[in-house]
TIPARO-288491 format. One record per residue (C-alpha): x, y, z; residue number from 0. Coordinates in nm, 4 decimals. Layout:
<site c1="X" c2="Y" c3="Z" martor="NUM"/>
...
# end
This chain:
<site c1="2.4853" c2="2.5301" c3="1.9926" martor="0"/>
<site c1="2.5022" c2="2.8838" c3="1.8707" martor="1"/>
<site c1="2.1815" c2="3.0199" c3="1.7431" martor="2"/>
<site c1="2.1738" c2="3.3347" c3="1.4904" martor="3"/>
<site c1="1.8428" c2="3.5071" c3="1.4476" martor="4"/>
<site c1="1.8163" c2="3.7720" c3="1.1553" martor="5"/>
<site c1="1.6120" c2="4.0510" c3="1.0260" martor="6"/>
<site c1="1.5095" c2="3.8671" c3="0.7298" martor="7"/>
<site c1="1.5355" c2="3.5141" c3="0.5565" martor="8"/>
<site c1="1.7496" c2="3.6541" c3="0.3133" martor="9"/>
<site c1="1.9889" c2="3.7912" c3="0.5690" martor="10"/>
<site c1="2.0109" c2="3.4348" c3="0.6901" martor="11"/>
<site c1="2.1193" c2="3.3074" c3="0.3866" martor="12"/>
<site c1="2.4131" c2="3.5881" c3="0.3377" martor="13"/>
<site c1="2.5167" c2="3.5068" c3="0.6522" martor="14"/>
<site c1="2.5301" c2="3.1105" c3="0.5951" martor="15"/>
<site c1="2.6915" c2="3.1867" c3="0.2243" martor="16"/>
<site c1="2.9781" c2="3.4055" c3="0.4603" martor="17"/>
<site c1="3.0160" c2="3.1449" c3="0.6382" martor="18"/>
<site c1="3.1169" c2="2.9055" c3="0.3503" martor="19"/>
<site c1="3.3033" c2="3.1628" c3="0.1450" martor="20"/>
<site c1="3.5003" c2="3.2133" c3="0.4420" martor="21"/>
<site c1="3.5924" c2="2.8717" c3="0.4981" martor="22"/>
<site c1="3.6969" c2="2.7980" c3="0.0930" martor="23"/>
<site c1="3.9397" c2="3.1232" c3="0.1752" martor="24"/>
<site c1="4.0621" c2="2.9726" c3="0.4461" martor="25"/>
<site c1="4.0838" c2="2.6262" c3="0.2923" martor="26"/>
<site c1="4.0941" c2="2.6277" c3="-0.0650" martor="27"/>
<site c1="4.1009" c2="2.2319" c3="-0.0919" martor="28"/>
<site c1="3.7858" c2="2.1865" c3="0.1809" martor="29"/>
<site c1="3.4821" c2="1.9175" c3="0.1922" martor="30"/>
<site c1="3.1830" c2="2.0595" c3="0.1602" martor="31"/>
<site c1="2.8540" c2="1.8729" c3="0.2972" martor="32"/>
<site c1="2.5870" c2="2.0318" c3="0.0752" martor="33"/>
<site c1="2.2165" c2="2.0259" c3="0.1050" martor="34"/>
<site c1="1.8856" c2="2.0376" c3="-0.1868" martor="35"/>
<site c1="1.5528" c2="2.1836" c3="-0.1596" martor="36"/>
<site c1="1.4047" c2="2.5373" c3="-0.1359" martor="37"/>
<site c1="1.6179" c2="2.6407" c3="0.1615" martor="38"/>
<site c1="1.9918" c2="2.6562" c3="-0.0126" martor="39"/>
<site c1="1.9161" c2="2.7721" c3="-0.3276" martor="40"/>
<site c1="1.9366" c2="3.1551" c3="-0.1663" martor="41"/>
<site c1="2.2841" c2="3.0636" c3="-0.0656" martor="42"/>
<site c1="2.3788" c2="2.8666" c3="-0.3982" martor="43"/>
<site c1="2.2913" c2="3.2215" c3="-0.5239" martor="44"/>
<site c1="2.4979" c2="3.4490" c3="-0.3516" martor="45"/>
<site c1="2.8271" c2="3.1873" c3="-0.3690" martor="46"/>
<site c1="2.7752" c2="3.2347" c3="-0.7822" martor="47"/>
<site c1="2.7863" c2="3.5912" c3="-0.7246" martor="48"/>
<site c1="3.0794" c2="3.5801" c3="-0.5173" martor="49"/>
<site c1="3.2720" c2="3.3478" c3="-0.7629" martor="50"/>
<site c1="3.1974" c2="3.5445" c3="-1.0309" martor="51"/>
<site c1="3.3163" c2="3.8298" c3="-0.8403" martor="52"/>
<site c1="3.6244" c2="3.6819" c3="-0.7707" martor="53"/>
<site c1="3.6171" c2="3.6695" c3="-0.4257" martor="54"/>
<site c1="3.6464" c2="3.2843" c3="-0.3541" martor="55"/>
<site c1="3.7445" c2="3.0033" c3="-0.5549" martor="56"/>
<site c1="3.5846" c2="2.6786" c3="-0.5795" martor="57"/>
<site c1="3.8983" c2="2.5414" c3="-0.8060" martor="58"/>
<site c1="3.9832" c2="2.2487" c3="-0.5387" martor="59"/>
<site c1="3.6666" c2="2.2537" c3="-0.3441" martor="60"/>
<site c1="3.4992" c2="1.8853" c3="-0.3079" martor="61"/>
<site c1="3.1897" c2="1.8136" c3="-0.1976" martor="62"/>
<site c1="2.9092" c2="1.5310" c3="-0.0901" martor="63"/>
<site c1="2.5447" c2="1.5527" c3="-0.1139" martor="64"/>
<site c1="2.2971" c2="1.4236" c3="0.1729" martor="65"/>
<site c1="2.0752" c2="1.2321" c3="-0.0335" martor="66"/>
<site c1="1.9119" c2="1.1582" c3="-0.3679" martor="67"/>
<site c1="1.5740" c2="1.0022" c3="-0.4641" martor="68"/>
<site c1="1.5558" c2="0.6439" c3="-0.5369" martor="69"/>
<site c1="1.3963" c2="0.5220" c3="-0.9274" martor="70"/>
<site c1="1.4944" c2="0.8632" c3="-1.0739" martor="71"/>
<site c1="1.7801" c2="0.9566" c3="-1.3471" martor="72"/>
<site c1="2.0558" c2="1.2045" c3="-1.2696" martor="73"/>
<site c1="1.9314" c2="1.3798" c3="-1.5649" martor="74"/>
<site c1="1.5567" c2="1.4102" c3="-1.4410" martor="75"/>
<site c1="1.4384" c2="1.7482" c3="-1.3642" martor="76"/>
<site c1="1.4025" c2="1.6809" c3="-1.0127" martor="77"/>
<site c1="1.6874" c2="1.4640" c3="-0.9011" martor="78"/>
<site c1="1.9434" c2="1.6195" c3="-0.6556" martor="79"/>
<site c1="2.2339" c2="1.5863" c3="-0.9107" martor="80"/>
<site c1="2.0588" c2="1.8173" c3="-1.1492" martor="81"/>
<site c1="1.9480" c2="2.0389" c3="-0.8499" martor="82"/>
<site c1="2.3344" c2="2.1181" c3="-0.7540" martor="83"/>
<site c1="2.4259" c2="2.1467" c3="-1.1294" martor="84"/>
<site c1="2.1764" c2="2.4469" c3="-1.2337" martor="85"/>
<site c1="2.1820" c2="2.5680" c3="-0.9200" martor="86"/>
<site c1="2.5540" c2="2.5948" c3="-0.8199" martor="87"/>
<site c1="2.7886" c2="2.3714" c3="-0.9636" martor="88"/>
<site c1="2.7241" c2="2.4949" c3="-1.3814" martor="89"/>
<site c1="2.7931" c2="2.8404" c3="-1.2539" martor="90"/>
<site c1="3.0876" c2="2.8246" c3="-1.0665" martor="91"/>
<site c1="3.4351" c2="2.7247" c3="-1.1037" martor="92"/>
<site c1="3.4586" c2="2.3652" c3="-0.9522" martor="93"/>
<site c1="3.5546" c2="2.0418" c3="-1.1042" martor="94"/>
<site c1="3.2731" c2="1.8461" c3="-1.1284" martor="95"/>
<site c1="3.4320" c2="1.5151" c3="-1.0968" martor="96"/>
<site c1="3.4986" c2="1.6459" c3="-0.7055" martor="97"/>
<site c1="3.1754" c2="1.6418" c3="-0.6730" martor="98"/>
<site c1="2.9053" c2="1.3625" c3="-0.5622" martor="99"/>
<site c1="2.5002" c2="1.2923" c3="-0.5289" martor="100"/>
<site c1="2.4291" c2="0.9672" c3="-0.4600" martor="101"/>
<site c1="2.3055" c2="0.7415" c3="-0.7790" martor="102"/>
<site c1="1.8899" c2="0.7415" c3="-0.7193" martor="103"/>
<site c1="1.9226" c2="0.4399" c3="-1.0266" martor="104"/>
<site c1="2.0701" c2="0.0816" c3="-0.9914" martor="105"/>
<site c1="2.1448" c2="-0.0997" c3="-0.6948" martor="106"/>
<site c1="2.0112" c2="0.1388" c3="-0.3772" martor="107"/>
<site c1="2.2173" c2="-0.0623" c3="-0.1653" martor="108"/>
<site c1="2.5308" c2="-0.0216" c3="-0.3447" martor="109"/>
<site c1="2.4455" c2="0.3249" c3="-0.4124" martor="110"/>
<site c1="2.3977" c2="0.3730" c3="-0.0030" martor="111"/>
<site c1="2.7262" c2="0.1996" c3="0.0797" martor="112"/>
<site c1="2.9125" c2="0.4548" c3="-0.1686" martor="113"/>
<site c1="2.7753" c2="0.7709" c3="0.0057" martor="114"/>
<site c1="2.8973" c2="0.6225" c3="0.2637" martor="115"/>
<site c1="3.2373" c2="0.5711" c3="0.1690" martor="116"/>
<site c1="3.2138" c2="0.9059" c3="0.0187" martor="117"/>
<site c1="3.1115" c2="1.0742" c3="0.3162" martor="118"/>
<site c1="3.4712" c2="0.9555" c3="0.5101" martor="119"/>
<site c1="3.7093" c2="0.9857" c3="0.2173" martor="120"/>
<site c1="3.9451" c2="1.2212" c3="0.2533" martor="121"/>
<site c1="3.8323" c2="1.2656" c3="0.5917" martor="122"/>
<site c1="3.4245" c2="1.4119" c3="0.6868" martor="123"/>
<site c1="3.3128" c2="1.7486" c3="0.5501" martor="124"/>
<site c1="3.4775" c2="2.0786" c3="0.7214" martor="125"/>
<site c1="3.1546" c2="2.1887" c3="0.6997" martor="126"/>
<site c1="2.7967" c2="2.0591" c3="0.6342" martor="127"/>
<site c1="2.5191" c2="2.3101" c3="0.5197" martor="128"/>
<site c1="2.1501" c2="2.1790" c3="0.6419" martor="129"/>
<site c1="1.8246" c2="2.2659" c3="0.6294" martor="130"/>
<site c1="1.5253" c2="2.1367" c3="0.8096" martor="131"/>
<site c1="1.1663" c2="1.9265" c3="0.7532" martor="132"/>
<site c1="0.8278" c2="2.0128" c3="0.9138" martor="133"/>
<site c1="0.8788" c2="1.7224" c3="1.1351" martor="134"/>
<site c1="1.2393" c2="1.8149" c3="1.2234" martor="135"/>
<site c1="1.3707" c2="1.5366" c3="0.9283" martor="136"/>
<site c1="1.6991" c2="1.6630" c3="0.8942" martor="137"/>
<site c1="1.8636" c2="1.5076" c3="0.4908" martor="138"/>
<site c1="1.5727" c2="1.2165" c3="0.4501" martor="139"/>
<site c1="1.6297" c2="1.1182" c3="0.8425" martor="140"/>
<site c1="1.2647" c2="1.0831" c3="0.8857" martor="141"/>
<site c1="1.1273" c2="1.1196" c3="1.2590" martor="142"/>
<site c1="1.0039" c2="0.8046" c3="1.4163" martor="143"/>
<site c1="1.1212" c2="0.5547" c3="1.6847" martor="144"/>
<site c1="1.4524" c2="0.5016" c3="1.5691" martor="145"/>
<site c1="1.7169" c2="0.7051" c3="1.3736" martor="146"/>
<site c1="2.0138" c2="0.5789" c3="1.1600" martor="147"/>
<site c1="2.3772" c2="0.6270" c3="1.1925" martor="148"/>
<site c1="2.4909" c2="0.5414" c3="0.8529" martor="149"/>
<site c1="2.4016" c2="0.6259" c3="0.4988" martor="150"/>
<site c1="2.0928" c2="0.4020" c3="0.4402" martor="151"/>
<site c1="1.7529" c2="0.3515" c3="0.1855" martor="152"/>
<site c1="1.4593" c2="0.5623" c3="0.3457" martor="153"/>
<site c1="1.0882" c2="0.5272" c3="0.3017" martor="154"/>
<site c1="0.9516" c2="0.8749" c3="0.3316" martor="155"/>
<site c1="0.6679" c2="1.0111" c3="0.5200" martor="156"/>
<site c1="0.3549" c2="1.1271" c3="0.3688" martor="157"/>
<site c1="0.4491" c2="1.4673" c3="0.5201" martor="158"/>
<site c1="0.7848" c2="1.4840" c3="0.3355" martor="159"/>
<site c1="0.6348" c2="1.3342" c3="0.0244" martor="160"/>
<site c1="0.3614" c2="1.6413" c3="0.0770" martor="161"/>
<site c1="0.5954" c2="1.8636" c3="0.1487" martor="162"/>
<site c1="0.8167" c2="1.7559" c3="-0.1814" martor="163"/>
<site c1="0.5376" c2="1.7914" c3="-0.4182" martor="164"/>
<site c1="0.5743" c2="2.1282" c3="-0.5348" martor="165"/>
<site c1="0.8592" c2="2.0731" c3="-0.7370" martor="166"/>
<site c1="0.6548" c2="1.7690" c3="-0.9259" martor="167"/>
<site c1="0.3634" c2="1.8175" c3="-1.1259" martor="168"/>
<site c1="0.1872" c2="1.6129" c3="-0.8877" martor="169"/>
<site c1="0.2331" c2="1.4489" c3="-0.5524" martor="170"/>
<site c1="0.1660" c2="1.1083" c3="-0.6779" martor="171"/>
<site c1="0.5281" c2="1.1565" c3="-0.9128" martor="172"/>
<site c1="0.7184" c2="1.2046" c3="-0.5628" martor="173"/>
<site c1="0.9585" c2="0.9401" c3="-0.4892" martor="174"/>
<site c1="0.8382" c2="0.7201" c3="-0.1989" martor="175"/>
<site c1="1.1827" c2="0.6404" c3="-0.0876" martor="176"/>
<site c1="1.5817" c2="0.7998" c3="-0.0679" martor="177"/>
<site c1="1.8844" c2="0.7493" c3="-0.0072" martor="178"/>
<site c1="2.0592" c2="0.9555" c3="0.2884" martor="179"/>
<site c1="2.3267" c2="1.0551" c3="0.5063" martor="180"/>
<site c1="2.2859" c2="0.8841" c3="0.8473" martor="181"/>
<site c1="2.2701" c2="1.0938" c3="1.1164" martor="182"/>
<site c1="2.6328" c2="0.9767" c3="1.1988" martor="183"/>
<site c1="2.7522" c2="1.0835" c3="0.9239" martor="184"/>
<site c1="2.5796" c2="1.4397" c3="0.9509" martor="185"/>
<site c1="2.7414" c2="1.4858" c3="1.3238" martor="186"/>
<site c1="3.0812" c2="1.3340" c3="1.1735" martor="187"/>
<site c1="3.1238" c2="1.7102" c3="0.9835" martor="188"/>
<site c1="3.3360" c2="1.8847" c3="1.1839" martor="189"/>
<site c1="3.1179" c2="2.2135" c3="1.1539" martor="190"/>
<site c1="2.6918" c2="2.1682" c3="1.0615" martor="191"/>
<site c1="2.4791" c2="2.4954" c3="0.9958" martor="192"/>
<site c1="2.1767" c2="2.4739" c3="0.9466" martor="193"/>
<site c1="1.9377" c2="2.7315" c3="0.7880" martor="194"/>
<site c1="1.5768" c2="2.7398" c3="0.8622" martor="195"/>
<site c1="1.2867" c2="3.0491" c3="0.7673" martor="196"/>
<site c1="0.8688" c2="2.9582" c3="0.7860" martor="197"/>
<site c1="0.5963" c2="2.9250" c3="1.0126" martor="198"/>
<site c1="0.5889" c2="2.5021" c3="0.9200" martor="199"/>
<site c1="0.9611" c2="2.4961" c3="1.0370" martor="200"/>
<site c1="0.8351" c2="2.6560" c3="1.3826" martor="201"/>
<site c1="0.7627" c2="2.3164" c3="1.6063" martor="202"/>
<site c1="1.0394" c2="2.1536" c3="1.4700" martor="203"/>
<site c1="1.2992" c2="2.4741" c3="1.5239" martor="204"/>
<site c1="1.1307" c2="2.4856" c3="1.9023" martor="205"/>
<site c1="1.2764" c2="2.1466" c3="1.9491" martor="206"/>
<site c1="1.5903" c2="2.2215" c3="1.8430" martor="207"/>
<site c1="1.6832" c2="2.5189" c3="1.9990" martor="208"/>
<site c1="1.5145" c2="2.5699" c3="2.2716" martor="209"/>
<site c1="1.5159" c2="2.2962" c3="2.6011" martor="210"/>
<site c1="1.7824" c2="2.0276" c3="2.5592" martor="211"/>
<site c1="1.5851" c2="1.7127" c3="2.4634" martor="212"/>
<site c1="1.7271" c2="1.4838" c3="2.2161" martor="213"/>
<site c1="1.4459" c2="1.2817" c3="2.0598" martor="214"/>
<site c1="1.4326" c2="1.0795" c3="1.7226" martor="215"/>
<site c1="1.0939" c2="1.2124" c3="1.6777" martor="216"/>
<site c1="1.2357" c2="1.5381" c3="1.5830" martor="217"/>
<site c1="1.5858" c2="1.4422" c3="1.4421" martor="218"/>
<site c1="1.7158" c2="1.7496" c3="1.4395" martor="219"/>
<site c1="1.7679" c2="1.7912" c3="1.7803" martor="220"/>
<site c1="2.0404" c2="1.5307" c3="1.7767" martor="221"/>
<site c1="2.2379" c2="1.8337" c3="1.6582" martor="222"/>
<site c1="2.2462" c2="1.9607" c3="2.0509" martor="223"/>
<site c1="2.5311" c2="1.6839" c3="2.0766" martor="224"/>
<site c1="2.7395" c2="1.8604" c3="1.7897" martor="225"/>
<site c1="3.0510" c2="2.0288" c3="1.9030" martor="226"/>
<site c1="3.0285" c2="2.2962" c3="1.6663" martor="227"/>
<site c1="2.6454" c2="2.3975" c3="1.5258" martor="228"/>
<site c1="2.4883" c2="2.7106" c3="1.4398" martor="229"/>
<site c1="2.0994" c2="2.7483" c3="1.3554" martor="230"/>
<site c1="2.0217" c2="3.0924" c3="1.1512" martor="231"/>
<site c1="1.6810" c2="3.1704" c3="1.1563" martor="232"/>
<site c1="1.5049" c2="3.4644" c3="1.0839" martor="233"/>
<site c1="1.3383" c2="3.7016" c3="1.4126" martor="234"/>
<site c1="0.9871" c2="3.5411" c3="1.2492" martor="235"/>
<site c1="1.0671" c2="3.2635" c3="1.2849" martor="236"/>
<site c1="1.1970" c2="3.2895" c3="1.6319" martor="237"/>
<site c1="0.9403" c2="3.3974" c3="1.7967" martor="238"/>
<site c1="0.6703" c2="3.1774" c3="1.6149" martor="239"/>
<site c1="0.9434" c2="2.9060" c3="1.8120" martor="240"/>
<site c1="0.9533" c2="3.1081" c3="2.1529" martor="241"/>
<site c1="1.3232" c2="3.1410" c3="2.1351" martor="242"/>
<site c1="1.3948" c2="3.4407" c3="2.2973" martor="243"/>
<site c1="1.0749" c2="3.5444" c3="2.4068" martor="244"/>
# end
């Protein structure tokens, strides 16, 4: 695993949007694995600006979500699809219809088993951009006895839920439950970086990059078995993690 600690959060997100810009360059007709929440949306930034600079092209990119909420609309304010269209896809140059959330309406079930077909079509993501829960949840792969491999319906925790409900007017409106990425599928990408800044993230980062035990109790640490991961985090939150010290 190869580790990256920077100055500054923001730093780590230039360095993760590099990353993908150089990638798109390289590949013009790559899979993206793409991520929601507060973490990416630094990153979402600075790929507009580098579209819109002309410095990488989206034209032929595709891409697949982790995970959606279950019981709400692709046209609510907090569902993931509306997340990745104001806050990448409406401002850059990609063809929607190459795109894909998971349906959080319908049949979960059916809406599971297409992520998961969507996550192998055309062969996994060339690269998968993560970030990381208090409790090491990495998508809506919540920590507990046992993980899953495959795209699947997940009840959350009342930390993630918590941890969710600043983006609803209350925590009561969070979704209690989500479809996700399995962690098979996550390791299937043939590169993962993940992207972590904060003082929560510190127990859970710990885990991850420091020792080399793999527990479902912090999920992310199954990312020690990846062939190809990098973890950016910021010197802050290094040392609240020990790494280094």
């Amino acid at each position: 695993m190869n580790v990256i600690v920077t100055e500054s959060y923001e730093e780590s997100c230039a360095a993760a949007a590099q990353m993908i810009a150089d990638l798109v360059r390289e590949k013009p007709a790559c899979k993206l694995g793409l991520a929601t929440g507060g973490t990416p949306v630094p990153i979402y930034r600075k790929l507009i600006e580098m579209n819109r600079a002309g410095t990488v092209d989206f034209a032929r990119v595709r891409t697949v979500n982790l995970d959606e909420y279950c019981g709400i609309p692709a046209d609510h304010p907090q569902s993931y699809r509306y997340f990745m269209d104001t806050n990448l896809f409406d401002h850059i140059n990609i063809d929607k219809a190459n795109t894909f959330v998971a349906a959080g309406m319908g049949d979960y079930q059916a809406n599971a088993a297409q992520l998961e077909r969507m996550v192998y079509e055309g062969g996994p993501a060339d690269l998968q951009l993560l970030g990381i829960g208090n409790n090491g949840h990495i998508a809506f792969n919540e920590a507990g006895d046992t993980l899953h491999a495959k795209a699947h319906i997940e009840h959350l925790t009342d930390s993630t839920i918590s941890a969710n409900a600043r983006f609803f007017e209350k925590k009561e409106d969070v979704p209690t439950m989500a479809i996700t990425m399995g962690m098979g599928d996550i390791l299937a990408a043939r590169k993962v970086v993940l992207v972590a800044t904060g003082p929560a993230k510190a127990e859970a980062i710990r885990g991850l990059v420091t020792g080399d035990t793999i527990t479902p109790h912090n999920p992310s640490t199954l990312l020690k078995l990846h062939p190809d991961a990098t973890v950016i985090i910021d010197r802050a939150l290094a040392e609240a993690a020990g790494y280094g010290a």
